[in-house]
N, C-alpha and C positions, 0 to 999 in steps of 0.2 A: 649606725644601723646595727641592731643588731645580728648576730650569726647563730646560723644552724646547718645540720645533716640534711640533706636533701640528693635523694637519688647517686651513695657513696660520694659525696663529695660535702665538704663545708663550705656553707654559700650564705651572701645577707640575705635576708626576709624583707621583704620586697611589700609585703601587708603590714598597715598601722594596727597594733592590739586591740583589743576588745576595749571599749569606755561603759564601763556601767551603768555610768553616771548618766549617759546621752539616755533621748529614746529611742533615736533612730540610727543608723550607721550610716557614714557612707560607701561609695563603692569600693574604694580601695581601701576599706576597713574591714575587721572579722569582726563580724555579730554573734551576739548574743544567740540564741535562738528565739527568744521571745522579738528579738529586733529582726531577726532573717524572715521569722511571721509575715510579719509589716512593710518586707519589703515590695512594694511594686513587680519589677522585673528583680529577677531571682538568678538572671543567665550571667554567668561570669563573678557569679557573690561567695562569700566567704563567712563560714558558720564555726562556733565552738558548740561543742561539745558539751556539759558537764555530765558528773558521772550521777545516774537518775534521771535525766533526761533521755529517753527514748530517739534511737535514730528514725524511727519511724517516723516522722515531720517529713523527714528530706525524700524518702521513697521515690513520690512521683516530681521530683526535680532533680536526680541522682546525673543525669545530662546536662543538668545549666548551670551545678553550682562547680566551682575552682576548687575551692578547699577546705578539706571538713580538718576544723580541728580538734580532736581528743583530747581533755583536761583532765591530768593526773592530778588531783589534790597528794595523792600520798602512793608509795609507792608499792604500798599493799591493798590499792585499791586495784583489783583485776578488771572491772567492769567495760573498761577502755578495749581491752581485747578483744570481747564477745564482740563490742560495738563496730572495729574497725573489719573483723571477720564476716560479719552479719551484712556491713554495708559491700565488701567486696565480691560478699557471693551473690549479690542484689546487680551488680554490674556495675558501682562507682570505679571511676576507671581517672577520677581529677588525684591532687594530690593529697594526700592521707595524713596528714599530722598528728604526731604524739608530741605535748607540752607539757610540761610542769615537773612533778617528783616522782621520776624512774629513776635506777640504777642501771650501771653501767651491764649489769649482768643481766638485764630484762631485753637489752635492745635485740640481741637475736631473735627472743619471741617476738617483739612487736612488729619485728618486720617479718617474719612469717606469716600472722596472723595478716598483715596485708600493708602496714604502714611505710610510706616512703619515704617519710621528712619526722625529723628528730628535734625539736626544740626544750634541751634542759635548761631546768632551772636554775645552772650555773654553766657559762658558757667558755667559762677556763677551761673543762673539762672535755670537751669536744675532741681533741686530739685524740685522746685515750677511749673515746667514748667510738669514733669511727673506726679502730682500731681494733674495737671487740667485735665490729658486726664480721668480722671475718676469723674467729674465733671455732669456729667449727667449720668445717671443707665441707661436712655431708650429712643428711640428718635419715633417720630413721623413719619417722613418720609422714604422713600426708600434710598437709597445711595449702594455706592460700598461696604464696611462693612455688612452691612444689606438690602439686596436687594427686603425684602418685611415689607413692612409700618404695620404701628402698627395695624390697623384695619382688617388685611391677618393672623397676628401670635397670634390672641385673639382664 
């Protein structure tokens, strides 16, 4: 199985990937969006992300689905941010996944912005990769994590 960051800890991934190929998912699979569409019941389901696709889909199902997953194609693609921010300040409160190509040096923001689970694209590096989330003690500004700035909590 494979492992990931989830909630300061590395743990297996417990959801089957995304199939392309399929048209339909099943439950204990992450869909597509185009297949999360399609699904029937929506409560306890599992959706990716890609970067262009709009979270706006999931809105009014932000209660019933598990886990949205973020697809980094590359790791100078920012769009994942706005998206995992956008759906936190919306009230998803399931588990927040970032996949594919970040560095090690992005994971502080993406778990600012709101993400709780970490799955790189190379899973040797997990060690070093959990390592950094704790790289900074205190941050300066507001964020989803810390919603009031340093200057508010003195």
């Amino acid at each position: 199985m494979p492992l990931l960051i989830k909630n300061g800890c590395i743990t297996e991934d417990t959801w089957q990937p995304v199939n392309q190929d399929s048209g339909h998912a099943t439950h204990d699979q992450v869909a597509t969006l185009e297949q999360w569409q399609q699904l029937a019941d929506k409560n306890g389901s599992a959706v990716q992300l890609k970067p262009g696709e709009s979270p706006a889909a999931l809105y009014d199902y932000l209660d019933q689905i598990a886990l949205v997953l973020v697809n980094f194609p590359a790791f100078a693609d920012g769009r994942g941010f706005s998206y995992a921010r956008d759906l936190r300040e919306r009230g998803y409160s399931g588990e927040l996944r970032a996949g594919g190509h970040f560095i090690r040096d992005q994971l502080t923001y993406l778990k600012r912005c709101g993400f709780d689970a970490f799955q790189l694209a190379d899973d040797k590096a997990l060690e070093d990769a959990l390592t950094s989330l704790e790289d900074f003690s205190e941050h300066y500004q507001a964020s989803i994590d810390q919603p009031l700035p340093l200057f508010r909590r003195r």
